[in-house]
N, C-alpha and C positions, 0 to 999 in steps of 0.2 A: 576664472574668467566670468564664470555669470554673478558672482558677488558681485565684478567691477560693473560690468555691464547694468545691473538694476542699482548699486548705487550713483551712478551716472545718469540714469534716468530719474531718479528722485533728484539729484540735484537739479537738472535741467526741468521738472515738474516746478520745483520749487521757486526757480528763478519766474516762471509766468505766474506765480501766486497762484498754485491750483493743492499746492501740499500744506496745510495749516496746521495741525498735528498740537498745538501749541493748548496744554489744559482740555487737550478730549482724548477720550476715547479710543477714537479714529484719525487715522493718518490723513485718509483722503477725505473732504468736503465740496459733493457734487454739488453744484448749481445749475440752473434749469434754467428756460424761457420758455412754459406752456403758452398755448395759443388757442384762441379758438373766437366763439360768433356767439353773438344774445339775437335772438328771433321773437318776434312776435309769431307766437303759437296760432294763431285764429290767421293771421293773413299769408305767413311766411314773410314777408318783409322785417328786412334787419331793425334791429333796434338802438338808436345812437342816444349818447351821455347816459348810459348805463352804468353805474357800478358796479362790476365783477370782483368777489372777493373770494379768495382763497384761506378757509381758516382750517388748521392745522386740527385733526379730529381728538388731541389729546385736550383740545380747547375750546371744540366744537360743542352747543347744548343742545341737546333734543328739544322740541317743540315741547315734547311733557317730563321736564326733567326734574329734579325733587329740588328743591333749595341746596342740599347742601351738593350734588351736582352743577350747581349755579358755582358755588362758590367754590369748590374743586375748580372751573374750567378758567375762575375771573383771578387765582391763584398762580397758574400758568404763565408763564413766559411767552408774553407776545410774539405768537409765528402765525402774524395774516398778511396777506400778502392784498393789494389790491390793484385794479385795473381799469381808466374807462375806454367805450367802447367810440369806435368812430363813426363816420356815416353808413361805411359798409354793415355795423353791425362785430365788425373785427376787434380785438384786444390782445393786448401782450403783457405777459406779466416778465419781471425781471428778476436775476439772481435767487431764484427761489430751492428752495434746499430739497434733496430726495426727501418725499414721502408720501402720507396719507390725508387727505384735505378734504373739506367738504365744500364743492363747487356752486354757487349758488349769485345772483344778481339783485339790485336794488334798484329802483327808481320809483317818483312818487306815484299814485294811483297806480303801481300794478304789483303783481306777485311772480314769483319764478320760482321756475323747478330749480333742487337743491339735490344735490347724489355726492355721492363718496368718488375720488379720483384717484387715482396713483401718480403721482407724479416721480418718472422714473427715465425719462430722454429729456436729451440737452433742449429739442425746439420741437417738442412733442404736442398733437392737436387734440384737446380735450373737445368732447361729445357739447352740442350744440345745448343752450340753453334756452328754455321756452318762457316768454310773458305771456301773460292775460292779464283782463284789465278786473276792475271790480265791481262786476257786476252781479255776482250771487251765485252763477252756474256753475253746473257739477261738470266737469270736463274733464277725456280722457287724451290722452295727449304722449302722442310715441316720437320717439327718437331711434336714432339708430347709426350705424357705425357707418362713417362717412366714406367709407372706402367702398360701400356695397350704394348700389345703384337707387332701386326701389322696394321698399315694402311698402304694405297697402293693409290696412285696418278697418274691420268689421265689427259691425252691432247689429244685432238679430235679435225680432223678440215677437212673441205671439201680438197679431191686431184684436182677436178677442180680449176683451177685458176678461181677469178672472183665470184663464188658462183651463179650459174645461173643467168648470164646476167650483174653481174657486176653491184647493185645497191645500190648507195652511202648514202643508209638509214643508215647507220652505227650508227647515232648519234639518231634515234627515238626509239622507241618502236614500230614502225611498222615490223622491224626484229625480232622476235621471232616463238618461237615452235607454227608449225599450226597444222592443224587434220589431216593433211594425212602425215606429216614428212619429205615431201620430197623439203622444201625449209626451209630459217630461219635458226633458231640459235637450232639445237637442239646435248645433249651431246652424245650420241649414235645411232648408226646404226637403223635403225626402221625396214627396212628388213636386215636381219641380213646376206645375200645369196648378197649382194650390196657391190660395191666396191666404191663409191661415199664419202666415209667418209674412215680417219685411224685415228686409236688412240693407241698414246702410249703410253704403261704400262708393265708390268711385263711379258707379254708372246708376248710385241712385241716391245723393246727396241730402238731401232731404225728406223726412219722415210723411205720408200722407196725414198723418193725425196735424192738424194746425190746430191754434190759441192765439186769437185776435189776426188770424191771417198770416201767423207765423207759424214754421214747423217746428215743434217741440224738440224732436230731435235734430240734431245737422249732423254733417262732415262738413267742417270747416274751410279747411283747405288739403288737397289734395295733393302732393309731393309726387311726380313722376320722375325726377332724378335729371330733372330736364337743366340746359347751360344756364338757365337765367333764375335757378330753384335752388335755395339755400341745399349743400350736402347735406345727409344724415338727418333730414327733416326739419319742421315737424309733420304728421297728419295727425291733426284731433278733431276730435267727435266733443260736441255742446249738448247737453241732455236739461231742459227747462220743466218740463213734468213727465211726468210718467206717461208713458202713450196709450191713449186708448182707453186710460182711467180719470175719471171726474169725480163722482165723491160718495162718501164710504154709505155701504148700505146695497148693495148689486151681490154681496157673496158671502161665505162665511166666515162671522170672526174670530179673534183669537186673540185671549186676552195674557199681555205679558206680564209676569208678576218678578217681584226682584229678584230670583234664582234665575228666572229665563233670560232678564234683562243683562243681568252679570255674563251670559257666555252666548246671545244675540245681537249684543250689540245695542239693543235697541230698548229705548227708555221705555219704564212702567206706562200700563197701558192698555186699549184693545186697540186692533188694527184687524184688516181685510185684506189678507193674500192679494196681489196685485200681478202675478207672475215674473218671468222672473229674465235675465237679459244676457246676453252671452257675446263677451270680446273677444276675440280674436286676429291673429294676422297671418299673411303667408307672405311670400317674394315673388312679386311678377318678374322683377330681371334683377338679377344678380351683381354682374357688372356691365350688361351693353343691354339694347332692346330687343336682342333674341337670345342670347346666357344667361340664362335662371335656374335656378336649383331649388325650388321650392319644397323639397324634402328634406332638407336640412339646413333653410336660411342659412345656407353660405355661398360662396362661388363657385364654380364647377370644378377651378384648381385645389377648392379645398384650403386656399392661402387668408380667407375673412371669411370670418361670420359676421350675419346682420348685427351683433351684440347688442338685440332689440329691449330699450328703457321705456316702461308704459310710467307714465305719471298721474295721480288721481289729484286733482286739485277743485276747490269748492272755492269760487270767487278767487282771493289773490291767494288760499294756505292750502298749504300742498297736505293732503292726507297719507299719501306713502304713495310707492314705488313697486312695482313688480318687474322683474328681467325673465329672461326665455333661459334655460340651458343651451350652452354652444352645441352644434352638431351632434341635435337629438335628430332623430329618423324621424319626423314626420309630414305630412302634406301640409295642414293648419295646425296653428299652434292656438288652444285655448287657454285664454289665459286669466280671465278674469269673469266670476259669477255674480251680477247683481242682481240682489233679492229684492223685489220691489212692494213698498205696502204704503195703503190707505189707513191715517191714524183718525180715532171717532171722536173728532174736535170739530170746532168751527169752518174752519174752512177745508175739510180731509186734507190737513198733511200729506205731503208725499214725502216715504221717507226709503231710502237704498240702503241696502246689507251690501258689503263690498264682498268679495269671496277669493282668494286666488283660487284659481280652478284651472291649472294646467294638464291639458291629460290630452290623450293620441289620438287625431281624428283621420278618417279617408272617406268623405262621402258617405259617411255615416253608418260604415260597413268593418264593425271592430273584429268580423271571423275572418275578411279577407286578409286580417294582417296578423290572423291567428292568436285574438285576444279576447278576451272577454269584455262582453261589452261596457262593463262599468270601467275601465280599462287598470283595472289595479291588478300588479304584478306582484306573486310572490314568489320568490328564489328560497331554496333551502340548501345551506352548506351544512356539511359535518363539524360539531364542536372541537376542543384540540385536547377532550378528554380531562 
């Protein structure tokens, strides 16, 4: 009975053409229609006659890929799928096959964020795509899972130039949060009555350091999860120079030579400790304006996490990507450490160390949550001998 039964059901698959079976593989060949929005990351408003393309990651190049990389991917059997977008900023793609894709938008004079997708439901909503335009700035720029309400994203950073004294520890672990708060790397004010730290976020959009009347740093736009506010963001943060730093000769240098350059990131050189900048986000509401879970960026059912995407992009080219862990236990999530330095050239360079710097914060109190303050965990199992 149940032979009859499933081979009745393959034949009745087969008559809607959903069983192909024919020279693969596999029997069945799923087909899709993802879905999703292109934004203008700086305003929130949608972005229309976009290009959204779907390229299959077995064909997909990295930005630094070797040549014969190149020609591995341009060997491949065309699987891109593409889509434009409407006034809303909306796109549909069609008949697209389960898998792995790399999500990404084109139009002229601007850049987009680009991330890996699963494409894995029939009319499934892939995560919002962010534009900017090209204009040279270093931008930080979050997305998140459209099913969660609001997250809100912060940048903190000493207003002193220099960071008390000017010490080009930047590349140990000897800079970090100590016990009394008042040197190091730490994301928030520790006396709260202190004007030594600013951070900016939603109730304080713009950096007081200005250049020609402008602030150096911004929030951009601000996502409350509001009816008329694209889901799933964006909020990004514009960084034009380094705050607080004009040009080199205020502190102590430190010169990179091509061993330090190889694993700093940062070209042969001398350069002047600039201090240093700390991202972060948490969840003001989860899914309504009083249901927040901000200790584990997800909802209170536990049914979505924020699946928070930060994007670093410089002008229109995306430098990488960092995501949060789902349903880790904490208040703020740090996520990213920018090292900031003064190079001894003509006009002091301003030049950022990017850092992922994820690690467990509460108010800047890592005994209340029974951890050490550097917040590194070590576990010891028994071998299996």
């Amino acid at each position: 009975m149940k032979k009859r039964i499933l081979l009745g059901t393959i034949v009745v698959l087969a008559a809607m053409g959903i069983v192909f079976g024919v020279g693969s593989c596999s029997i069945f060949q799923y087909l899709a229609a993802p879905q999703g929005y292109v934004v203008d990351a700086l305003t929130g408003d949608p972005i229309q006659n976009a290009n959204v393309t779907l390229t299959a990651r077995t064909q997909a190049v990295a930005p630094l890929a070797t040549d014969k990389e190149r020609q591995d991917a341009a060997a491949v059997e065309a699987q891109n799928f593409s889509a434009t977008t409407d006034a809303s900023g909306y796109y549909t793609f069609t008949d697209v096959e389960y898998g792995s894709y790399v999500l990404t938008a084109e139009k002229s004079g601007q850049g987009f964020t680009r991330q890996i997708v699963e494409v894995a439901g029939a009319a499934q909503y892939l995560p919002n795509i962010g534009g900017v335009a090209d204009d040279g700035k270093l931008r930080i720029i979050t997305m998140w899972n459209p099913d969660f309400k609001d997250v809100d994203v912060y940048l903190t950073y000493y207003t002193n130039f220099n960071d008390y004294g000017g010490s080009p520890e930047a590349f140990t672990d000897s800079y970090q949060i100590n016990s009394t708060g008042d040197a190091g790397f730490v994301p928030e004010n520790v006396d709260t009555t202190s004007t030594y730290r600013e951070r900016i976020f939603w109730n304080n959009m713009d950096s007081s350091d200005l250049y020609n009347g402008e602030p150096v740093v911004s929030l951009d736009v601000d996502n409350r999860g509001g009816t008329d506010e694209m889901a799933g963001g964006p909020e990004t943060i514009s960084i034009t120079y380094i705050p607080y730093a004009y040009t080199f000769g205020s502190g102590t240098a430190t010169t990179i030579d091509s061993t330090a350059s190889a694993w700093s990131g940062l070209p042969v050189g001398t350069y002047e400790w600039a201090g240093a900048m700390e991202f972060y986000v948490d969840a003001y509401s989860a899914s309504s304006s009083t249901a927040a879970d901000d200790g584990t960026l997800s909802t209170t059912d536990g049914a979505n996490s924020a699946d928070v995407i930060v994007f670093v992009m410089l002008g229109v080219n995306q430098l990488g990507s960092y995501a949060l862990p789902n349903f880790t236990t904490i208040e703020n999530a740090s996520m990213i450490r920018i090292n900031t330095f003064l190079e001894n050239d003509t006009d002091s360079t301003n030049h950022f160390q990017i850092v992922p710097d994820i690690r467990v914060i509460q108010e800047n109190d890592f005994r209340a949550l029974g951890m050490e303050e550097s917040g590194i965990i070590h576990v010891e199992l028994p071998g299996r001998g």
